[in-house]
N, C-alpha and C positions, 0 to 999 in steps of 0.2 A: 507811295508804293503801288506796284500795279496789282489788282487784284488776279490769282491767281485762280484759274476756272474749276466749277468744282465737278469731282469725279462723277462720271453717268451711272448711278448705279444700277440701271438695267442692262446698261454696257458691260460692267462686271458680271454679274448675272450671268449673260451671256457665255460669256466668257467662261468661266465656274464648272457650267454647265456641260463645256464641248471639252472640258478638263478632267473629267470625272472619269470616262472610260479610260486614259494614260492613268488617273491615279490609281483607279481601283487594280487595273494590272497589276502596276510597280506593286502596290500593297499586295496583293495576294502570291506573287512570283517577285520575290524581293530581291535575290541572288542572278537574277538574267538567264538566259538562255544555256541549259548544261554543255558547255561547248570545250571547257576544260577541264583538269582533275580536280581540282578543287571547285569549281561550281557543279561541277556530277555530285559530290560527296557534300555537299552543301544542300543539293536539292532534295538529295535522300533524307538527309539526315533534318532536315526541318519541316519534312511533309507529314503532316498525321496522320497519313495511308501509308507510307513508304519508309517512315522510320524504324519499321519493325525490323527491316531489311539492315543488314549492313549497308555500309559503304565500299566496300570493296567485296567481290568474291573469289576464289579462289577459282583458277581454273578446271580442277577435279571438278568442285560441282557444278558445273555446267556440262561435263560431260549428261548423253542421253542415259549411259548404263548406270549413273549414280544412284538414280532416285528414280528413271522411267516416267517419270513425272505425277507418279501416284497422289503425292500432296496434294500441288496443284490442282489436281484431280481431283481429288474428295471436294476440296473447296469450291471448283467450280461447278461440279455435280447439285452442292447444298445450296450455294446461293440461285441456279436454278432451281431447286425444290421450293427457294423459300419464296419467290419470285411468283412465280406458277401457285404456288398456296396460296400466296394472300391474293391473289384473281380467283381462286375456286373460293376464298372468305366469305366474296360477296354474295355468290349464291347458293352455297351450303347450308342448311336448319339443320342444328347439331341436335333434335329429339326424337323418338323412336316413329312418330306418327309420319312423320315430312322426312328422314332424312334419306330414305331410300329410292324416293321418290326426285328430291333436290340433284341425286345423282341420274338420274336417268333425265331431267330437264338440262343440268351442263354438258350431257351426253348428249342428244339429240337437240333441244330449244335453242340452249345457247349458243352464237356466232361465236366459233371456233371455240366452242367450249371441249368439245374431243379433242381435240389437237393440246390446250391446254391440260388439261385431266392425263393425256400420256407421257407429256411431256414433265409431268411430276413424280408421274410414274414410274417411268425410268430413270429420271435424273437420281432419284430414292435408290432404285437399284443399282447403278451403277456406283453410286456411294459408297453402298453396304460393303460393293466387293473390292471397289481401290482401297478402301480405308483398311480391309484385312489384307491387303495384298499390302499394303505400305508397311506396317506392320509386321507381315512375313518379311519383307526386305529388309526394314530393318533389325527383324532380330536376325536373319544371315549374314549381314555385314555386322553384328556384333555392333550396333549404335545404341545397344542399350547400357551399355559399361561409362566407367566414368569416366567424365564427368555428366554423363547424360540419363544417371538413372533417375533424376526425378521430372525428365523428360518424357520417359517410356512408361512413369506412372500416368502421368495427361494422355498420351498414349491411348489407352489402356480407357481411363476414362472416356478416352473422346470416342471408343469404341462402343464402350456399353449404350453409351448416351444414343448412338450411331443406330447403333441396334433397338434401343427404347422407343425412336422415332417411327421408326421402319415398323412395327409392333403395334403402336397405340392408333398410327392410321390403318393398320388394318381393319380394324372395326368399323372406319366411317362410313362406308357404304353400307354398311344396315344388310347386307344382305346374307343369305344360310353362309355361305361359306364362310367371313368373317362372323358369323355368330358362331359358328362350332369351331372356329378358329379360336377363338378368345374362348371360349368355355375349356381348350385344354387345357390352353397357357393358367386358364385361372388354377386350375387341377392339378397343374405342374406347382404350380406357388404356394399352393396348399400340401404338397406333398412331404414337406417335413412333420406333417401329425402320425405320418407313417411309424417313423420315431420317436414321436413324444407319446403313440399308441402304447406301442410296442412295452415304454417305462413309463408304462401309468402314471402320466403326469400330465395329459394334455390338460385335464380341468384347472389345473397351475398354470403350466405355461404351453399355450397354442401357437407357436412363431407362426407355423403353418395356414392356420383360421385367419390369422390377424394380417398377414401377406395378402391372401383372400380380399380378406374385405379390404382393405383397402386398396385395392385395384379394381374392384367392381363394386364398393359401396353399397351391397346387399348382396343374399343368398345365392341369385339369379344374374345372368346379364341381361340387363336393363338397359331403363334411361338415364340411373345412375351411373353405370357404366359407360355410357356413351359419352354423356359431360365430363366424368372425369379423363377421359380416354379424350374426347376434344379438346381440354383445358390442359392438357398434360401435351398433346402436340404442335399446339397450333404456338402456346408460348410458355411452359415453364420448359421445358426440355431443348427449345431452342434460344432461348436466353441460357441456359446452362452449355450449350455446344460451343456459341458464339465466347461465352466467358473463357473455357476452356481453351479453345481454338486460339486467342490471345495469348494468355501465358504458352502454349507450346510453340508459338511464334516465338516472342518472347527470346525463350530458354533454348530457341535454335542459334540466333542471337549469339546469344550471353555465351553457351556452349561452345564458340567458336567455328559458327558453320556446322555445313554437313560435314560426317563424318569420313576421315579418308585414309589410305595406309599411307603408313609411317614415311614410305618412299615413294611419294606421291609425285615427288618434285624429279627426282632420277625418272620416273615412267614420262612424266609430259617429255623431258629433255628426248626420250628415245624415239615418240613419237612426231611423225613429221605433221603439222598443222600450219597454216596462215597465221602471217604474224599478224598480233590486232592490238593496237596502239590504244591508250596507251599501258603496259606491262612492266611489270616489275620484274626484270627477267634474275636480275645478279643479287645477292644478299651483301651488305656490306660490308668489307673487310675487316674494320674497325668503328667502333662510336664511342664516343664520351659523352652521353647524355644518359640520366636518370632510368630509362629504358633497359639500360645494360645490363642494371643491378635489381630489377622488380623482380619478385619471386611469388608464388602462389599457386591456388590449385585449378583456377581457370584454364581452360583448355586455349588461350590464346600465349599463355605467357611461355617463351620460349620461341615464338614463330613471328616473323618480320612478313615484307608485302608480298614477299619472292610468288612469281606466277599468279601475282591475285591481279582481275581487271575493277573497272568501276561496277555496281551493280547496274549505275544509271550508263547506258542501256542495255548491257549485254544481258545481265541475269532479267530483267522487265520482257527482254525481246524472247527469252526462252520460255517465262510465263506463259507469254500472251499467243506461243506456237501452241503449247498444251490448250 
């Protein structure tokens, strides 16, 4: 028998090796290129960034007056803040001797360290006021009703939290103005012993004192105050935003989209718009499937695809306008 020659295994190797960038693609984008309705809804729905999203959106929410893009907004405000924070990380000394100083060296010393510093600055502010104004929006379109009130509690949450941020960096710049800043708020915190004055009872209970101190971690603001105020912004409060921010994703989700009147679907028919493929224009007449007869209190059950597009790309492309 002829001997049969045996495989070069550097030749494989080779080989192997100029295989690796096809497979790692295929492995990471398994479904191919979103080019129809079912690989759009496949691509969302199996991405670990984009699963939050539905698969399909309704065309109300794409309208600009739905939302103004406030969400969007908030979020891309915060991931700026947090961005630009962890670059001022490296050269910020969060104790009383060095820190007022650390700001005037990213202010001046450091290359493009003003640029960064206002750039946190603002993105902070512009946060504080989409997230109230998103907020106002939705409590005037009434999104806070069912099925969406344990929505408008995350809400609510993700405001104080909003607010708590915007508050505990006041103080890091060391300078008068965030110290008599924080010395009110402390005063403010403390101001239910007014009350517990009033019915002789603070030496029992001080809600007021104990508010106090724990927010400045002695009688004064200090350099307890500072750690805690750096430790409280830089990561318990934004671990708590991030957590939040999830579940109200989530429960937008679950919720069935953004919120819309009832004849949402008669208002697109009147208006005139470009047709954009591919659309679910017609509800259908009849079905015998499973679907027919689901009943519950989700805000999807009762409603078919009518006027909804893929999210992949229509609602990504509205995103990424904001």
């Amino acid at each position: 028998n002829p001997v049969s020659p045996k495989p070069d295994a550097l030749l494989d190797f080779v080989e192997n090796l100029k295989a690796v960038p096809a497979r790692l693609r295929e492995t990471a984008f398994r479904t191919g290129p979103p080019t129809t309705d079912r690989t759009r809804s496949t691509f969302v729905f199996g991405n670990v960034f984009l699963h939050l999203h539905s698969v399909r959106t309704h065309r109300w929410s794409l309208r600009w007056t739905t939302t103004m893009g406030l969400g969007i907004m908030s979020v891309s405000a915060f991931l700026i803040a947090l961005v630009t924070g962890v670059m001022l990380m490296f050269y910020y000394k969060p104790y009383p001797e060095a820190a007022y100083q650390s700001i005037k060296d990213i202010h001046f010393v450091v290359p493009t360290g003003r640029l960064i510093r206002n750039l946190h600055r603002w993105s902070a502010n512009i946060m504080v006021i989409a997230v109230i104004l998103h907020m106002a929006r939705a409590f005037y379109t009434a999104a806070y009703r069912r099925p969406r009130e344990y929505n408008w509690l995350m809400g609510i949450g993700l405001l104080v939290v909003t607010l708590g941020l915007s508050f505990t960096g006041y103080l890091l710049p060391w300078d008068q103005l965030a110290y008599w800043a924080i010395t009110i708020g402390a005063n403010i915190a403390q101001s239910p012993r007014e009350v517990t004055d009033a019915l002789g009872i603070t030496e029992y209970f001080d809600p007021g004192g104990f508010q106090r101190m724990l927010l400045l971690g002695s009688d004064q603001v200090g350099a307890e105050a500072l750690i805690r105020f750096y430790l409280l912004h830089v990561m318990l409060l934004p671990l708590v935003l991030a957590a939040l921010m999830a579940v109200h994703f989530w429960r937008i989700r679950k919720d069935g989209g953004m919120v819309r009147p009832a004849d949402a679907d008669q208002q697109l028919a009147r208006m005139r718009h470009e047709e954009t493929y591919p659309v679910f224009t017609e509800a259908p007449a009849k079905t015998y499937h499973l679907a027919a007869v689901v009943r519950g209190r989700t805000a999807n059950v009762g409603r078919g695809p009518e006027n909804t597009v893929p999210s992949m790309p229509h609602l990504f492309y509205a995103e990424l306008g904001v």
